[in-house]
C-alpha positions as CSV (number, residue, x, y, z in Angstrom):
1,X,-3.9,-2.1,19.9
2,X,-3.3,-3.4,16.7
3,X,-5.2,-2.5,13.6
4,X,-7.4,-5.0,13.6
5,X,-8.6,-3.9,17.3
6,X,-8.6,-0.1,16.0
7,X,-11.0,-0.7,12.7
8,X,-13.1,-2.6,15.4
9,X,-12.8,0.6,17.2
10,X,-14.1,2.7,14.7
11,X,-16.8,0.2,13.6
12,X,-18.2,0.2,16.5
13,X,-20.6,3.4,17.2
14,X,-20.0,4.9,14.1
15,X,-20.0,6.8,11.8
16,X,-16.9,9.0,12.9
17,X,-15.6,12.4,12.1
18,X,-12.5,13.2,10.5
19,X,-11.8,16.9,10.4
20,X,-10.3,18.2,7.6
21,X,-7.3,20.5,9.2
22,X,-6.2,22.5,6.3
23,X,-9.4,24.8,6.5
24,X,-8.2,25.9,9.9
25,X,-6.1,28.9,11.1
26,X,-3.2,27.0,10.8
27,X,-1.2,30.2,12.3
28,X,-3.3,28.9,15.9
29,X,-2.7,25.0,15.1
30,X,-2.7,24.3,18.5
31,X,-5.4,25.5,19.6
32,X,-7.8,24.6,16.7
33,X,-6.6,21.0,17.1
34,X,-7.7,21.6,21.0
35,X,-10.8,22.8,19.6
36,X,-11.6,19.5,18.2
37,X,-10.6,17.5,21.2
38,X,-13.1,19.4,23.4
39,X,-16.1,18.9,20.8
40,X,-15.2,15.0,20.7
41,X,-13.9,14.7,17.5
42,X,-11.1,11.7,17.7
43,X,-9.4,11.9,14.1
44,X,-8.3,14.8,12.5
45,X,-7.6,14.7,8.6
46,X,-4.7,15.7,6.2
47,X,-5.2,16.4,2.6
48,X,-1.7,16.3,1.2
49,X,-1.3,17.2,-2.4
50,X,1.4,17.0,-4.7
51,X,0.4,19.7,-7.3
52,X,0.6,16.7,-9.6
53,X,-1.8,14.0,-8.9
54,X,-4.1,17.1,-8.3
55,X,-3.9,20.7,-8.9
56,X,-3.4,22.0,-5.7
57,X,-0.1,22.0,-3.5
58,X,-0.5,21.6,0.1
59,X,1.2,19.9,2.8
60,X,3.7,17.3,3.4
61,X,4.9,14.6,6.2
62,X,6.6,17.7,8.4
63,X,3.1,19.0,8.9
64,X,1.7,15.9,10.3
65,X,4.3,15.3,12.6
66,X,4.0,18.7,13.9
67,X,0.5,18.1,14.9
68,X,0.5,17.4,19.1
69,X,-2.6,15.9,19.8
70,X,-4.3,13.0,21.3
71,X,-7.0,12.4,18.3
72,X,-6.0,9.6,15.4
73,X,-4.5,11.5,12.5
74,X,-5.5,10.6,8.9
75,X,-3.4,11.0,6.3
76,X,-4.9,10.8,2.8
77,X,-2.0,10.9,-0.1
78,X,-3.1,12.8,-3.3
79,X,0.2,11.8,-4.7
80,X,2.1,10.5,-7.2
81,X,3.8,7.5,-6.7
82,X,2.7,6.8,-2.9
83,X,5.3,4.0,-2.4
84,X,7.5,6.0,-2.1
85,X,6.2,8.7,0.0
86,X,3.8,6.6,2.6
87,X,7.2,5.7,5.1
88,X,7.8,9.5,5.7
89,X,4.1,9.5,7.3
90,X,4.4,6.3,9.1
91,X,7.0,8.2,11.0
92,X,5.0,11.5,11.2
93,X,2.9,10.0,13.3
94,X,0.2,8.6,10.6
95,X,-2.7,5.9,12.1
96,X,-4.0,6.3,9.2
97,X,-2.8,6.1,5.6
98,X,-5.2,6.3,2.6
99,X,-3.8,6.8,-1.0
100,X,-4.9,6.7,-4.8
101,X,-4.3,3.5,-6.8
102,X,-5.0,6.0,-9.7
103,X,-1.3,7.5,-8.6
104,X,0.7,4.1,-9.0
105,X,0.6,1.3,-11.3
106,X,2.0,-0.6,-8.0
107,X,-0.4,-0.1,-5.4
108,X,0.3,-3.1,-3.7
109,X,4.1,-2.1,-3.0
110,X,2.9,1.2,-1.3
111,X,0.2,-1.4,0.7
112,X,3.2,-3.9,1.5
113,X,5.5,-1.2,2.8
114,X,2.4,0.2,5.3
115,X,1.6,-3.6,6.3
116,X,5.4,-4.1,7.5
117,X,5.1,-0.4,9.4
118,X,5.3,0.2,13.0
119,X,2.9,3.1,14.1
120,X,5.2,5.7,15.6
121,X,2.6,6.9,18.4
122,X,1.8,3.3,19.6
123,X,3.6,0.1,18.5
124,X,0.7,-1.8,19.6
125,X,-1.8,0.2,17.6
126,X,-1.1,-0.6,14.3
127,X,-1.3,2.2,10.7
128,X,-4.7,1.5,9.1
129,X,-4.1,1.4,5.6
130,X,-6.5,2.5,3.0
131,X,-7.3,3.5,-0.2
132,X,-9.1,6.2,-1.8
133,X,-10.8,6.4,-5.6
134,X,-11.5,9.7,-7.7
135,X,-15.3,9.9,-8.6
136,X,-14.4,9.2,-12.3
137,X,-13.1,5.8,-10.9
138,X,-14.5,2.6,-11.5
139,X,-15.4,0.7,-8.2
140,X,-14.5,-2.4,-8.8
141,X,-11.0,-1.0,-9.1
142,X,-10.8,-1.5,-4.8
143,X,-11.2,-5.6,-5.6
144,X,-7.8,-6.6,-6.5
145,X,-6.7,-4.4,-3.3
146,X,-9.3,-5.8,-0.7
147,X,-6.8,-8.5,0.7
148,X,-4.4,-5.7,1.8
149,X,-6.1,-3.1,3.0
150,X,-8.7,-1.9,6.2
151,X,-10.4,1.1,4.7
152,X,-11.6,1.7,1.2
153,X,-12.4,5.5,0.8
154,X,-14.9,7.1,-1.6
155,X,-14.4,10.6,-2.5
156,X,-17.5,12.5,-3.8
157,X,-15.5,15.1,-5.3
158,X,-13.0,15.9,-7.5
159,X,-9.6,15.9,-5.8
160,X,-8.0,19.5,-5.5
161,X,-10.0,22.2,-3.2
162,X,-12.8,22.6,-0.7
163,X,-16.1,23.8,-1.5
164,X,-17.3,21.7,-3.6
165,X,-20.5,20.3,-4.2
166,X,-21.4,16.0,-3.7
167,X,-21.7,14.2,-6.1
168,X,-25.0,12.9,-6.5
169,X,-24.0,9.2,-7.7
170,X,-21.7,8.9,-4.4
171,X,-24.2,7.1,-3.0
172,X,-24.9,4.4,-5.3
173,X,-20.9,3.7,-5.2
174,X,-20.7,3.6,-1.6
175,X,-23.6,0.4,-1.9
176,X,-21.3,-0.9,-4.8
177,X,-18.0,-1.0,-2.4
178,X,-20.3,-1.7,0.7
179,X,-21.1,-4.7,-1.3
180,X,-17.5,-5.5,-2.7
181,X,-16.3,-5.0,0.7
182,X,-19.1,-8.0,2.1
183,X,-18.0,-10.4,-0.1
184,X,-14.5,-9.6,0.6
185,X,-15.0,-11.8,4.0
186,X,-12.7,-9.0,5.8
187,X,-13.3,-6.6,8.4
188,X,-12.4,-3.3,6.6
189,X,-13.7,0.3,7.2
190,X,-15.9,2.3,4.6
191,X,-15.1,6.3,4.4
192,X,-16.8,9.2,2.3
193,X,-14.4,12.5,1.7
194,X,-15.4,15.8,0.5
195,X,-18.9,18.3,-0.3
196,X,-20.1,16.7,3.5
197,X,-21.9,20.4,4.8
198,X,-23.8,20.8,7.5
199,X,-26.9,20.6,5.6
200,X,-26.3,16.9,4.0
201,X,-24.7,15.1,7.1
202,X,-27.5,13.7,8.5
203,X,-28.3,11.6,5.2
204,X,-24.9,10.7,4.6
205,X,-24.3,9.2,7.7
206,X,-27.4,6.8,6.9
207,X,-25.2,5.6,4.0
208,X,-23.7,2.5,6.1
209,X,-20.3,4.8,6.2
210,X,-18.2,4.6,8.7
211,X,-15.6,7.4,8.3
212,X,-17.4,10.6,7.0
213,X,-14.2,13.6,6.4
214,X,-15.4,17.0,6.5
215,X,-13.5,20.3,6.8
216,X,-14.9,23.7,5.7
217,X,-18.2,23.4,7.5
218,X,-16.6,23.0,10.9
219,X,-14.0,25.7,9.7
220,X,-15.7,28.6,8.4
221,X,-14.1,31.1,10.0
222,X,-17.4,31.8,12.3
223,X,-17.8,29.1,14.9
224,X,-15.7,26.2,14.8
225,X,-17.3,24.9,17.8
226,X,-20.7,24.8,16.9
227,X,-20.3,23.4,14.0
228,X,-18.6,20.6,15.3
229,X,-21.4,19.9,17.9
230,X,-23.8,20.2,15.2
231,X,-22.2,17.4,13.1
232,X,-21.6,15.1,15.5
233,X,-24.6,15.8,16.5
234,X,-26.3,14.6,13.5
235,X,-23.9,11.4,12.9
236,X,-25.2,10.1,16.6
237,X,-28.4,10.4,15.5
238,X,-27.8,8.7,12.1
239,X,-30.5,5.9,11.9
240,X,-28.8,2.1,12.0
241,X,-25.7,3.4,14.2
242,X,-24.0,1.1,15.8
């Protein structure tokens, strides 16, 4: 499968969950990523941060890697300098690689090293490649990237810790990029990353996303499982999906 046929994929009856991991028990890895693949979720999410780009230190390309499981992993790079970091998760085991143009003043070299990439699960399926803005961010900073890239993500938070509330004007930028991305003539997903709870899902994924990332409200330390149910729940019966 190359990438082309995996955005297809993930186009098609959408929008799709990507679980944050880090607000697991990470001591039980195994079994929380297990947890997932019996509630149907098929991509599960890594926040790595560098302590620079955003306050928070977290996780790096040995963590991925160490992830056995059969759903997509997304990698999203709060880092500085991504071109040089994106080729240690290409060989982690990344599908998907989504990082900040705010972190480079050479986006396009971090894009160029993904497009040459083999993906290290699947040489036929192709690494998505992607890139994600800051709320603070102009949108029209994803058009001189839209030739090199298959997801443009939208974060309705400030990078750097869970919790947080959405932004209200998220929503109005996702229809700016939905409408950047249609004039673009490409085939390229739309994602929305961070305050998704259980109580705003359902109108988020009415937005015309395709990717929605959420983390803490599957793991809250209560019931995992339910919560997971009750999100996908709500993004099958999403009005308009595909």
């Amino acid at each position: 499968m190359a990438a082309a046929d995996l955005v297809a994929r993930l186009r098609s009856g959408g929008p799709h969950l990507s679980v944050g991991i880090l607000t697991a028990d990470l001591m039980t890895l195994g079994s929380e990523l297990s947890l997932l693949e019996d509630a149907g979720i098929g991509i599960v999410h890594t926040d790595v941060m560098d302590g620079v780009f955003c306050p928070m230190l977290t996780v790096g390309a040995p963590f991925l890697g160490a992830q056995r499981t059969t759903m997509l992993k997304d990698a999203h790079l709060m880092v500085m300098a991504p071109e040089d970091k994106v080729e240690a998760f290409v060989a982690a085991g990344a599908d998907i690689i989504a990082f900040h143009p705010e972190g480079t003043r050479h986006p396009h070299r971090a894009l160029q090293v993904l497009r040459k990439a083999v993906n290290a699960n699947d040489p036929e399926r192709g690494i998505i490649r992607g890139i994600s803005i800051n709320p603070g961010t102009p949108v029209e900073a994803i058009t001189p990237l839209l030739d090199e890239v298959e997801f443009v993500q939208i974060l309705a938070v400030n990078p750097g810790w869970g919790g947080q509330a959405f932004i209200a004007s998220t929503e109005t930028r996702l229809a700016h990029a939905r409408e950047l991305i249609a004039a673009s003539g490409r085939e390229i997903l739309l994602g929305v990353d961070g305050g998704v709870t259980r109580a705003n899902i359902a109108r988020i994924a009415g937005l015309g996303v395709d990717l929605i990332v959420t983390g803490s409200a599957i793991f809250d330390g209560k019931a995992a499982a339910g919560n997971a149910a009750f999100m996908l729940s709500a993004v099958r019966a999403a009005p308009g999906r595909a």
